[in-house]
MARTI-386147 format. One line per 8 residues: their letters; for each residue x, y, z of N, C-alpha, C. Coordinates in nm, 2 decimals. Each point is the difference from the previous one (the first is absolute). Layout:
a	X,Y,Z,X,Y,Z,X,Y,Z | ... $
//
This chain:
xxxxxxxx	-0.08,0.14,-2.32,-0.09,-0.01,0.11,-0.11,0.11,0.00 | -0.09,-0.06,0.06,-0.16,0.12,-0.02,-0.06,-0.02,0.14 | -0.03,0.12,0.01,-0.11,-0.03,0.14,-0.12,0.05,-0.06 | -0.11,-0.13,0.03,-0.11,0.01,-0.02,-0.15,0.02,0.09 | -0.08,0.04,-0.02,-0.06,0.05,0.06,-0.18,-0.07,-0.06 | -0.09,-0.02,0.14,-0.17,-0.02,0.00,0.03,0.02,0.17 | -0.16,0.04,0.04,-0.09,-0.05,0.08,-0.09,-0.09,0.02 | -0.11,-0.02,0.08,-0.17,-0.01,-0.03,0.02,-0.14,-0.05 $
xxxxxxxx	0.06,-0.08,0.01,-0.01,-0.13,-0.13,-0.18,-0.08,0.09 | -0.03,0.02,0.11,-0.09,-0.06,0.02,-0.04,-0.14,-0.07 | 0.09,-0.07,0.05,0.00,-0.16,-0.06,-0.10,-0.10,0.07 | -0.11,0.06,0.04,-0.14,-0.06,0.04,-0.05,0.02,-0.11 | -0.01,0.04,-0.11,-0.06,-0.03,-0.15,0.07,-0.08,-0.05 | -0.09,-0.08,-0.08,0.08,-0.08,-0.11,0.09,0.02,-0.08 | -0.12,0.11,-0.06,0.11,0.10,-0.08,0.14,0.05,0.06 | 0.01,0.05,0.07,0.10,0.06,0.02,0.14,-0.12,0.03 $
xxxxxxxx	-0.11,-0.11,0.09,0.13,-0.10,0.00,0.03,-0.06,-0.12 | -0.05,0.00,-0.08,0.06,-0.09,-0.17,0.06,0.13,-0.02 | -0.01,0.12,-0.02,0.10,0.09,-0.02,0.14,-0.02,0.05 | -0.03,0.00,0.18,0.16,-0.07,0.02,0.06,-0.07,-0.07 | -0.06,-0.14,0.02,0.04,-0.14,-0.04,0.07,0.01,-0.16 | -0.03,0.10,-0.10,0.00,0.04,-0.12,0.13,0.08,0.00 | 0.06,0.06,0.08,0.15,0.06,0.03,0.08,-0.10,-0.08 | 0.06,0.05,-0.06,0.09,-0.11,-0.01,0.14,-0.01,0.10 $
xxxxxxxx	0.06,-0.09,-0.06,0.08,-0.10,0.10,0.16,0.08,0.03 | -0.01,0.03,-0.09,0.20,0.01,-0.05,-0.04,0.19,-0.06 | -0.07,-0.01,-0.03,0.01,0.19,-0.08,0.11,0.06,0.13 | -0.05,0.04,0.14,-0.01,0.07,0.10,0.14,-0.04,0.10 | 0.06,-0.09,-0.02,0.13,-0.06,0.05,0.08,0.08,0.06 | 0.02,0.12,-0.08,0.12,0.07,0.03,-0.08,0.17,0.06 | -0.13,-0.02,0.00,-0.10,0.10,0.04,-0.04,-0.01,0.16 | -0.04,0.14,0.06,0.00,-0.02,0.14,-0.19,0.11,0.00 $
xxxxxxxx	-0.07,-0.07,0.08,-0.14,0.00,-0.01,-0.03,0.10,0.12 | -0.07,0.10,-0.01,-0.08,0.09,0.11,-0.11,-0.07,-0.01 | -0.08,0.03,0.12,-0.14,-0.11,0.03,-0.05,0.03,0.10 | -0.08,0.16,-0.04,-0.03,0.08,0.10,-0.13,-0.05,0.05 | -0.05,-0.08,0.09,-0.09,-0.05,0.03,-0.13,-0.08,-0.06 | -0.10,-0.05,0.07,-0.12,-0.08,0.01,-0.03,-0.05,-0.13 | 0.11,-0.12,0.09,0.00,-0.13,-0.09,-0.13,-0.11,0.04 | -0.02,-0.01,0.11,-0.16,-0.08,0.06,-0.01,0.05,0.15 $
xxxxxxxx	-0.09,-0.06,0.06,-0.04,0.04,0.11,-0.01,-0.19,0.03 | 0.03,-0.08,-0.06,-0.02,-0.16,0.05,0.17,-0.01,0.00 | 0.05,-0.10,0.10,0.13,-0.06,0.03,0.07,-0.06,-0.12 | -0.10,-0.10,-0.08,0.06,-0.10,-0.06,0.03,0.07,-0.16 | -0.07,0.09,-0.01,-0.03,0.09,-0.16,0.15,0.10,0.03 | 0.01,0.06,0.11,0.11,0.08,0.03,0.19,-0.09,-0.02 | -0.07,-0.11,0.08,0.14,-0.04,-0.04,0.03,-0.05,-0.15 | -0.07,-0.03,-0.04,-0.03,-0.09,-0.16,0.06,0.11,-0.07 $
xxxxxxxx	-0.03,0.15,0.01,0.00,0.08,-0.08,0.14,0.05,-0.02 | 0.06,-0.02,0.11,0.10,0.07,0.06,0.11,-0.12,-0.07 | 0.00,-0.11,0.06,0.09,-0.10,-0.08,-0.01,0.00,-0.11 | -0.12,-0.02,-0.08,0.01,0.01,-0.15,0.06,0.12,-0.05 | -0.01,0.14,0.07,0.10,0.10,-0.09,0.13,-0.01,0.08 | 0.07,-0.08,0.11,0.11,0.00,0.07,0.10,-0.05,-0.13 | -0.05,-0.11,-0.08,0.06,-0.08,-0.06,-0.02,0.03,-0.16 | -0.05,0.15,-0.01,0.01,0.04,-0.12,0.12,0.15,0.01 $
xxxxxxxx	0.02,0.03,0.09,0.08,0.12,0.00,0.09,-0.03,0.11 | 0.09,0.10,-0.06,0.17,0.01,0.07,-0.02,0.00,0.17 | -0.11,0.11,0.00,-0.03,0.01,0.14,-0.12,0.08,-0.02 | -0.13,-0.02,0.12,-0.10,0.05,0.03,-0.01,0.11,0.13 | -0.05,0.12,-0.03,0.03,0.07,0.13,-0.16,0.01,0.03 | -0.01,0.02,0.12,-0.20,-0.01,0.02,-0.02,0.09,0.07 | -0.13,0.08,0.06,-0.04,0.10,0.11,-0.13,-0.08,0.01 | -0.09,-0.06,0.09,-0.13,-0.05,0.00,-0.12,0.13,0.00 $
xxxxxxxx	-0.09,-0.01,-0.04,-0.10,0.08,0.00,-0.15,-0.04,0.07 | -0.09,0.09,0.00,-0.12,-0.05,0.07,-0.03,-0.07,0.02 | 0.01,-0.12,-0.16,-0.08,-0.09,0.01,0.08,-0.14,0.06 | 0.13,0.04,-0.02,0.03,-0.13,0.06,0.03,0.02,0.15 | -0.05,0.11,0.09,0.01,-0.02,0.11,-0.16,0.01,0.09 | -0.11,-0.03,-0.08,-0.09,-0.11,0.04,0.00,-0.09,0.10 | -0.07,-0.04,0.08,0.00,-0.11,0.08,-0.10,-0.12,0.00 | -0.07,0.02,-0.11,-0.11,-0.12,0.02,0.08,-0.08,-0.06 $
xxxxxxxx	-0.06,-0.11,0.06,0.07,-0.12,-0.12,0.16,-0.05,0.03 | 0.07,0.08,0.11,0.13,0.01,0.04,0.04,-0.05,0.12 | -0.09,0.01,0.07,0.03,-0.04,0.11,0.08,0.05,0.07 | 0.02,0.11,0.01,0.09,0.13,0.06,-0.08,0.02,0.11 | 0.08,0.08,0.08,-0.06,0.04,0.13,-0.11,0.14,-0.04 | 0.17,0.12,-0.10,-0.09,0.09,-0.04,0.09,0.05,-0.15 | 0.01,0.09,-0.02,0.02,0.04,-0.13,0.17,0.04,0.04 | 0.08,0.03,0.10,0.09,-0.03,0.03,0.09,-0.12,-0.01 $
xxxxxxxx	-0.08,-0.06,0.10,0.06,-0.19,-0.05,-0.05,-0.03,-0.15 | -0.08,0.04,-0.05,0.00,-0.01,-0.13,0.12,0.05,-0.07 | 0.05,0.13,-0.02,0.13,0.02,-0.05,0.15,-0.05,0.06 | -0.03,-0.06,0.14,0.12,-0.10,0.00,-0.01,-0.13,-0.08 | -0.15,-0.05,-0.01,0.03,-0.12,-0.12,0.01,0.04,-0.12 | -0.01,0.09,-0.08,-0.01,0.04,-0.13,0.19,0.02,-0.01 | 0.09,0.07,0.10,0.12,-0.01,0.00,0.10,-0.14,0.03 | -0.07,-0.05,0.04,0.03,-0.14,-0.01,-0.04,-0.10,-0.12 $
xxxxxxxx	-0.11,0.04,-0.08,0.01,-0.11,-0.12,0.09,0.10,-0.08 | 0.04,0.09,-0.01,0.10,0.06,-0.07,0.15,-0.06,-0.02 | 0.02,0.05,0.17,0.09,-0.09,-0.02,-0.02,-0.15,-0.03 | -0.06,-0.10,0.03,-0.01,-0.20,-0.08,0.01,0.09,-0.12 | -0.06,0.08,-0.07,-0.02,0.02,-0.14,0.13,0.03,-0.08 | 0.06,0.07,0.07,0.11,0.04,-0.04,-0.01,0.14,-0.08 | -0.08,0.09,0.06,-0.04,0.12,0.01,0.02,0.09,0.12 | 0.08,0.15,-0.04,0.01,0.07,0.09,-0.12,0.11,0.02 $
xxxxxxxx	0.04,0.07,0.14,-0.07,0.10,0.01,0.12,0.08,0.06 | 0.07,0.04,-0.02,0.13,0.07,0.07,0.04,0.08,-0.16 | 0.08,0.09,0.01,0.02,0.08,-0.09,0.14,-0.12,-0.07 | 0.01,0.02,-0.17,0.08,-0.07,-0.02,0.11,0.12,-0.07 | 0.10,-0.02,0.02,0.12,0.11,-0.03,0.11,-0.08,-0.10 | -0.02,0.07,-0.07,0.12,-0.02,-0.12,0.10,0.07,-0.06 | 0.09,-0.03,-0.06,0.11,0.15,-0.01,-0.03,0.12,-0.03 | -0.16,-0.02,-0.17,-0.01,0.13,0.03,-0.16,0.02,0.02 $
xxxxxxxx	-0.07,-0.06,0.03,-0.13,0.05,0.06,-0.03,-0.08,0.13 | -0.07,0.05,0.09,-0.10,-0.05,0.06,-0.10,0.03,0.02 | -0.07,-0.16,0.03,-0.15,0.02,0.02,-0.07,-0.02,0.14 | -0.06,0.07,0.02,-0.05,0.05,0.16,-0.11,-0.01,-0.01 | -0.06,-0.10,0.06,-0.17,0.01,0.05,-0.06,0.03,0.11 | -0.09,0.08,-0.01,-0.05,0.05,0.12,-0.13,-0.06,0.00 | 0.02,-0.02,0.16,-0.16,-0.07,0.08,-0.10,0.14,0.04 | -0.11,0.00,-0.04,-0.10,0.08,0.06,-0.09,-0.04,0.01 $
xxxxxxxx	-0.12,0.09,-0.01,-0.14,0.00,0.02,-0.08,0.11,-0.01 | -0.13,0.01,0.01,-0.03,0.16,0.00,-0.05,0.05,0.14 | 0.01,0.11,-0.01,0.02,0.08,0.17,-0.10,0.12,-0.03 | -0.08,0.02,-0.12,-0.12,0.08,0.03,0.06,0.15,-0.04 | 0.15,-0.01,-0.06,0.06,0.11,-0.04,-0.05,0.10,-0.13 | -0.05,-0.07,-0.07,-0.05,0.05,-0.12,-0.21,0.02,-0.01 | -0.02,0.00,0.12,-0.18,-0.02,0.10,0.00,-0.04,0.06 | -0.18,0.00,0.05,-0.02,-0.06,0.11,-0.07,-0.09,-0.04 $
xxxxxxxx	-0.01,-0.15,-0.03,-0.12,-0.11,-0.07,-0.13,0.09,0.09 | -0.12,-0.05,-0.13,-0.13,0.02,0.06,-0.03,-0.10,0.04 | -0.14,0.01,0.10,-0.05,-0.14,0.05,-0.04,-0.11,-0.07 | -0.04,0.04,-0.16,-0.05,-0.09,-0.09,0.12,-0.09,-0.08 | 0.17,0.07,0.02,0.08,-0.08,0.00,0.03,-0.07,0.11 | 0.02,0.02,0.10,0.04,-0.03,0.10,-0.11,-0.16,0.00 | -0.12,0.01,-0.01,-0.08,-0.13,-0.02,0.03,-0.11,-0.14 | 0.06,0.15,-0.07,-0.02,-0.14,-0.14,0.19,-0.06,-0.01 $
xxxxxxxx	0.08,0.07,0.03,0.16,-0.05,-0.03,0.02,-0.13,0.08 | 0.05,-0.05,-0.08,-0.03,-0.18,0.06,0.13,0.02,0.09 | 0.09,0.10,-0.01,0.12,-0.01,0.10,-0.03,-0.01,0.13 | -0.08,0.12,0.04,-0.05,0.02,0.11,-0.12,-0.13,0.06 | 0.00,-0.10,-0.05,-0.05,-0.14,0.06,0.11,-0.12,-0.01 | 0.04,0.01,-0.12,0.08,-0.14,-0.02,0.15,0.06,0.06 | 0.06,0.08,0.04,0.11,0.06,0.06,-0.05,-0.01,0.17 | 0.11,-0.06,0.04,-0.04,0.03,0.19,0.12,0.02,0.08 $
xxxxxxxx	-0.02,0.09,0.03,0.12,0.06,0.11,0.05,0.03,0.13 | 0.12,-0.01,0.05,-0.04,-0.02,0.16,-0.09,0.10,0.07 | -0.04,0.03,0.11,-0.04,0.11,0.05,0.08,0.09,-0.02 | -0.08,0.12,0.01,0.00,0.16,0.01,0.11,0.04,-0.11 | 0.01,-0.08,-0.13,0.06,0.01,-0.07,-0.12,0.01,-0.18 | 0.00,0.14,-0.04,-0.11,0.02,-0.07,0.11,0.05,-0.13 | -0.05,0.04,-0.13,0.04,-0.02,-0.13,0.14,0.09,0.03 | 0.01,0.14,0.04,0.12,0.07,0.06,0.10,-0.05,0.06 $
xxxxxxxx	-0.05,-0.08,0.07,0.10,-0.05,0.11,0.10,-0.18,-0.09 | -0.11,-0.04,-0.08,0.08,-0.10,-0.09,0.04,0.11,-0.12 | 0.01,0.07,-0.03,0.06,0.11,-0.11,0.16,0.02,0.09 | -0.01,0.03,0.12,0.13,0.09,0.07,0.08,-0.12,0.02 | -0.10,-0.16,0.04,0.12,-0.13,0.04,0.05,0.01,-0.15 | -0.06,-0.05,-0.10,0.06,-0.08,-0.14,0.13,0.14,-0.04 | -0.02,0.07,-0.02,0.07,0.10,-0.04,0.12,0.04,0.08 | -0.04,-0.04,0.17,0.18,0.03,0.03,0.04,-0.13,0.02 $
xxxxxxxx	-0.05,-0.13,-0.12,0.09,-0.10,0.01,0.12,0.02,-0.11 | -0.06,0.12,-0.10,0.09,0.04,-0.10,0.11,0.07,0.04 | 0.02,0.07,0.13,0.05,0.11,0.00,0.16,-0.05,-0.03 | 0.05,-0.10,0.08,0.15,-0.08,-0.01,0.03,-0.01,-0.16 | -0.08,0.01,-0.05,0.06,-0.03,-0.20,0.04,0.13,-0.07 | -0.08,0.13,0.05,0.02,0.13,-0.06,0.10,0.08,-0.03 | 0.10,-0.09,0.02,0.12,0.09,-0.02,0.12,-0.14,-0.07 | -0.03,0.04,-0.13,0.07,-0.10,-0.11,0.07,0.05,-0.10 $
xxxxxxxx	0.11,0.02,0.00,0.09,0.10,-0.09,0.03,-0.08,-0.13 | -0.09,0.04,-0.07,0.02,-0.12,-0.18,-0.01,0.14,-0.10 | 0.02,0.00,-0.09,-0.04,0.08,-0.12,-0.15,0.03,-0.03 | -0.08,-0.15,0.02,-0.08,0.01,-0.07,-0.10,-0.02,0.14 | -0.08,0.01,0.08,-0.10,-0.05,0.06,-0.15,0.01,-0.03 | -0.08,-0.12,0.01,-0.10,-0.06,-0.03,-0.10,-0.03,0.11 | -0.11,0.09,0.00,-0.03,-0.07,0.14,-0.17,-0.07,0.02 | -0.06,-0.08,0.01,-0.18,-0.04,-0.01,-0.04,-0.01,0.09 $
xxxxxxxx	-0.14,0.01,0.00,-0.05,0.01,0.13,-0.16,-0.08,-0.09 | -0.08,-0.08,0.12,-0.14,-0.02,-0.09,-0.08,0.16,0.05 | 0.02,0.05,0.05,-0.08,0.08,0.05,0.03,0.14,-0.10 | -0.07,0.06,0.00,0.04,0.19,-0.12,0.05,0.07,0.17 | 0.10,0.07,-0.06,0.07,0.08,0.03,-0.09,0.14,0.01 | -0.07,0.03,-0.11,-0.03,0.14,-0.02,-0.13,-0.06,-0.06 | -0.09,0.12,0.01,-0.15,0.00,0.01,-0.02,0.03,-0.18 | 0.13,0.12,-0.02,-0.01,0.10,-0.15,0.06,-0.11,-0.13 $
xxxxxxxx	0.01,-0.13,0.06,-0.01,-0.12,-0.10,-0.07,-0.03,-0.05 | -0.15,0.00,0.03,-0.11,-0.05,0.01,-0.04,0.12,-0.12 | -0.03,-0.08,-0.16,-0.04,0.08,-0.11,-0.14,0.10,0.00 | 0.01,0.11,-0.01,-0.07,0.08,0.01,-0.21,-0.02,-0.05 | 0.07,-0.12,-0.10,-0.15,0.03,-0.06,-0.10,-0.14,0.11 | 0.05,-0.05,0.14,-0.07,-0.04,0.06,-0.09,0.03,0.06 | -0.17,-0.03,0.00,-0.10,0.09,0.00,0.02,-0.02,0.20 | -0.13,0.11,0.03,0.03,0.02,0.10,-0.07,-0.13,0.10 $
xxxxxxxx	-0.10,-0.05,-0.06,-0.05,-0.11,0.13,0.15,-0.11,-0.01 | 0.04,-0.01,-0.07,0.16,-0.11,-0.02,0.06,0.03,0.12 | 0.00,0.16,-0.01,0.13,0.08,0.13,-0.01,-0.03,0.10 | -0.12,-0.06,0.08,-0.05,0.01,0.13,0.10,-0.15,0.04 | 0.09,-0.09,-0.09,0.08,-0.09,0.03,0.16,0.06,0.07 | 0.04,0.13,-0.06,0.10,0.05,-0.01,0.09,-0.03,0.15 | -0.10,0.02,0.14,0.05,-0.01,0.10,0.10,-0.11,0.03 | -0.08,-0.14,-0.09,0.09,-0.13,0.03,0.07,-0.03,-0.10 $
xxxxxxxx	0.06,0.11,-0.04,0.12,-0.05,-0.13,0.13,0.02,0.06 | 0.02,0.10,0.10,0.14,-0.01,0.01,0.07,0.08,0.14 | 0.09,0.07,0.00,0.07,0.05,0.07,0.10,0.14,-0.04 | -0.02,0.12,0.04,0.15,0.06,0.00,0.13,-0.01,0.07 | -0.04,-0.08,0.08,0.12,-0.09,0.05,0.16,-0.04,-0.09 | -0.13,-0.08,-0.08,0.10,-0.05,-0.09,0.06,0.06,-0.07 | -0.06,0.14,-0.07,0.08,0.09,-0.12,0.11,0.03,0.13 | -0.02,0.06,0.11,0.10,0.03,0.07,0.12,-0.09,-0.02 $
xxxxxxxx	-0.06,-0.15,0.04,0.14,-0.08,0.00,0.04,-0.01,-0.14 | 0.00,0.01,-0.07,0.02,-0.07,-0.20,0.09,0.14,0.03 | -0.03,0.11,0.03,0.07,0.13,-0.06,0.16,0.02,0.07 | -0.01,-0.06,0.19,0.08,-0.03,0.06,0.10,-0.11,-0.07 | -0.06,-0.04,-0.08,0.11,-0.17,-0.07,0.04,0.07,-0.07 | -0.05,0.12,-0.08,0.11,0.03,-0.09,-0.10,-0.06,-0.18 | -0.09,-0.06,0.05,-0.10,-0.06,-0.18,0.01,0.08,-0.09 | 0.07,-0.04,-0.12,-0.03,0.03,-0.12,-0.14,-0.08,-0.06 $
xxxxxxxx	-0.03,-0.09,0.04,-0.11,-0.08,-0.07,-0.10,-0.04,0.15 | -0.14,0.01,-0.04,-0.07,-0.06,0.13,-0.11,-0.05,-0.05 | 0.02,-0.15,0.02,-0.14,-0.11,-0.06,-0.09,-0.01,0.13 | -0.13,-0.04,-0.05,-0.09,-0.02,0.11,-0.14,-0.05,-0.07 | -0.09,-0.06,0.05,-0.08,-0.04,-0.05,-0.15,0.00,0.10 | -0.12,-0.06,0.06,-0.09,0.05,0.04,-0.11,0.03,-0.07 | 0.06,0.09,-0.10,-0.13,0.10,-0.06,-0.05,-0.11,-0.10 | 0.07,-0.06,-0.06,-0.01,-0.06,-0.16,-0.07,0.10,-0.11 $
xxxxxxxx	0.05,0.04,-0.01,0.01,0.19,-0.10,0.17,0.01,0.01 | 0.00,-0.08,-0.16,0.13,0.01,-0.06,0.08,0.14,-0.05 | 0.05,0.08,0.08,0.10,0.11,0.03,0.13,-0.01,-0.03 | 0.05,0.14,-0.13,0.16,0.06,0.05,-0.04,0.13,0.05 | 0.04,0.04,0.13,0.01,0.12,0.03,0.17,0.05,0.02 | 0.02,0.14,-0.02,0.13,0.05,0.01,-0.01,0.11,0.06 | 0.04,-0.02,0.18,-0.05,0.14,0.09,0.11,0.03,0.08 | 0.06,0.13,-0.05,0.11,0.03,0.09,0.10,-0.11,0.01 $
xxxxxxxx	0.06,-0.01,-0.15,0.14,-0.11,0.00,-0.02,-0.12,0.02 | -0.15,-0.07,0.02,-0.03,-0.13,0.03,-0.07,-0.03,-0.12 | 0.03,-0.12,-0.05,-0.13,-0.08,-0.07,-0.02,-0.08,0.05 | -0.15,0.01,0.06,-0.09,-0.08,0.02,-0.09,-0.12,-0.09 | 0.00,-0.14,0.05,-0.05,-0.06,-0.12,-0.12,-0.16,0.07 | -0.07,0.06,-0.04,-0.11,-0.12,0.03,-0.03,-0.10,-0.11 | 0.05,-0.13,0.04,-0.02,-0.12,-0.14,-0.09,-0.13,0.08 | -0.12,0.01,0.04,-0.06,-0.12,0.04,-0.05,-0.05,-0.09 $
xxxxxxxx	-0.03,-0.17,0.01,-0.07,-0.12,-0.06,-0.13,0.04,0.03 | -0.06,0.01,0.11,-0.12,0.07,0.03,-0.10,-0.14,-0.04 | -0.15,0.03,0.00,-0.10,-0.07,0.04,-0.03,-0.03,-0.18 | -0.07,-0.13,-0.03,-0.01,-0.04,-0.12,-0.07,0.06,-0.08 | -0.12,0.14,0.07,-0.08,0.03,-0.09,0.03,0.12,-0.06 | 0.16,0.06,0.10,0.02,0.16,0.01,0.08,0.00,-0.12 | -0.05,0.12,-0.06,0.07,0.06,-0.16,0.09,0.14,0.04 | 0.01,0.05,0.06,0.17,0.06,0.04,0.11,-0.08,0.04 $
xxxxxxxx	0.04,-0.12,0.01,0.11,-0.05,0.05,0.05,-0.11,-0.17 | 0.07,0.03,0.01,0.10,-0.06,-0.14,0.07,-0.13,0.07 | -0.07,-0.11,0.00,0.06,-0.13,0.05,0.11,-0.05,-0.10 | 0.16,0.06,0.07,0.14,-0.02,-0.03,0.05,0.05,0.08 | 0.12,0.00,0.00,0.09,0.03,0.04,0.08,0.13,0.03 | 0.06,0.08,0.04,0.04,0.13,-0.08,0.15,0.03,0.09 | 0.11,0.00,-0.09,0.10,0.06,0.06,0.03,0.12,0.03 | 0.08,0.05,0.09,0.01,0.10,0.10,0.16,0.07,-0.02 $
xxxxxxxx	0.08,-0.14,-0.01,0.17,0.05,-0.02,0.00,-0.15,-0.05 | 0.16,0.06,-0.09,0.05,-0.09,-0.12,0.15,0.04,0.05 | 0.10,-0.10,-0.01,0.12,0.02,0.05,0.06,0.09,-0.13 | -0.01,-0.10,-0.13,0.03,0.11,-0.14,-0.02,0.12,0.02 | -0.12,0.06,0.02,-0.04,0.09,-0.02,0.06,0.16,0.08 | 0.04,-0.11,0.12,0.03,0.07,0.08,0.13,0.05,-0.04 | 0.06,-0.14,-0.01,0.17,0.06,-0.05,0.04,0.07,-0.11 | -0.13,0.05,-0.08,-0.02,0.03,-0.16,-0.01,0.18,0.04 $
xxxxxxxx	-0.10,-0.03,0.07,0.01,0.16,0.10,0.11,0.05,0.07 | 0.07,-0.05,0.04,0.13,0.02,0.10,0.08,0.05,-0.10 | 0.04,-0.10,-0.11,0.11,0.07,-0.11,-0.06,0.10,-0.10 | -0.11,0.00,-0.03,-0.03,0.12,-0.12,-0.14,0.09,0.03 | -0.04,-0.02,0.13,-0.07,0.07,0.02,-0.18,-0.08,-0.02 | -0.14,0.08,0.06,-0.10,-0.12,-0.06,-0.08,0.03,-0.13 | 0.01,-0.16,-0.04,-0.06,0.00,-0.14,-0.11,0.10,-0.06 | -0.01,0.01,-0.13,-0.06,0.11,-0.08,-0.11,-0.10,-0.09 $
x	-0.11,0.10,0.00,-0.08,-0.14,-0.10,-0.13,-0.02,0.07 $
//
């Protein structure tokens, strides 16, 4: 068994959906899938996507991201009722969002958003981030205040006593992810990438391993006993993202480590 790991599949491209469709059938059987967010922002593309990898792996674990909580085209009241139907084609799909626990790992997904922790957006983002139009939320409830809901939906899972825990989030945890050589007009996005919320919660779980996606700037980071690891599908034209797959834990590997210590080489 393997737990495998993407984000970002954005299956509103062609491309990217013949990529799915291109999975094969039977490889992934005995494999269990991380699927850290924004799969579409349309109903019918989200569930399509979701069933087609339901039925290629053991089991699928999901966290939704930006884009699939959107509301045009949804017919949601707001971006709320939007993530109750997104948890609902999950379940028809036969996809979780609940942490899944196994003898010796679990995997814990965390719901967030960004709360302005890592800046303050400027006005010129604030006009251009399509979140801040296509996202709508009840009153007096602004990017912070959906940061503090999603996040203490997590709080009930953080305490999972496994060997190994694994935890994703679509959102970055930490700002010091974000590779150094990104020029500075890029930075002025940094405010809507993420939360320290979340490193809070991942560190409370206990994570040895923390996937996340968002950026699409394919990352291993290793900070303070965490590896951190970003694997999105990303946009058809982007040349940092390695459209595959990438495992995260191997049951072998593990038990290869348990008895002789970790491999050399």
């Amino acid at each position: 068994m393997r737990i495998l790991a993407i984000s970002d599949l954005h299956v509103d491209y062609d491309e990217n959906r013949r990529w799915l469709y291109e999975l094969p059938r039977h490889e992934y059987s005995d494999d269990i899938l991380i699927l850290a967010g924004d799969i579409s922002h349309e109903t019918g593309l989200l569930a399509e996507a979701l069933a087609e990898l339901g039925q290629r792996f053991r089991a699928v674990v999901f966290t939704p991201g930006n884009h699939d909580l959107w509301v045009y085209q949804n017919h949601a009241a707001d971006s709320l009722a939007r993530f109750e139907q997104v948890r609902q084609i999950t379940l028809d799909c036969g996809v979780q969002m609940e942490p899944l626990v196994l003898d010796e790992v679990a995997i814990i997904p965390l719901l967030g958003w960004y709360d302005f922790s890592f800046g303050e957006p400027s006005a010129e983002v604030r006009r251009a981030w399509m979140d801040f139009t296509a996202c709508r939320w009840p009153d007096g409830m602004d990017p912070p205040a959906v940061t503090r809901c999603f996040t203490a939906m997590n709080e009930p899972y953080l305490q999972v006593n496994r060997p190994t825990v694994i935890t994703f989030s679509h959102f970055l945890p930490r700002i010091d992810l974000m590779p150094l050589i990104i020029p500075p007009h890029r930075q002025g996005l940094y405010p809507v990438l993420g939360s320290r919320l979340l490193e809070e919660q991942l560190r409370r779980a206990g994570a040895s391993v923390h996937v996340y996606g968002h950026s699409h700037i394919n990352m291993r980071n290793f900070k303070e006993g965490v590896l951190y690891l970003n694997n999105a599908l990303g946009y058809p034209h982007e040349t940092r993202t390695a459209r595959q797959l990438v495992c995260v834990w191997e049951k072998q590997r593990a038990e290869n480590y348990r008895q002789t210590g970790p491999e050399r080489g």
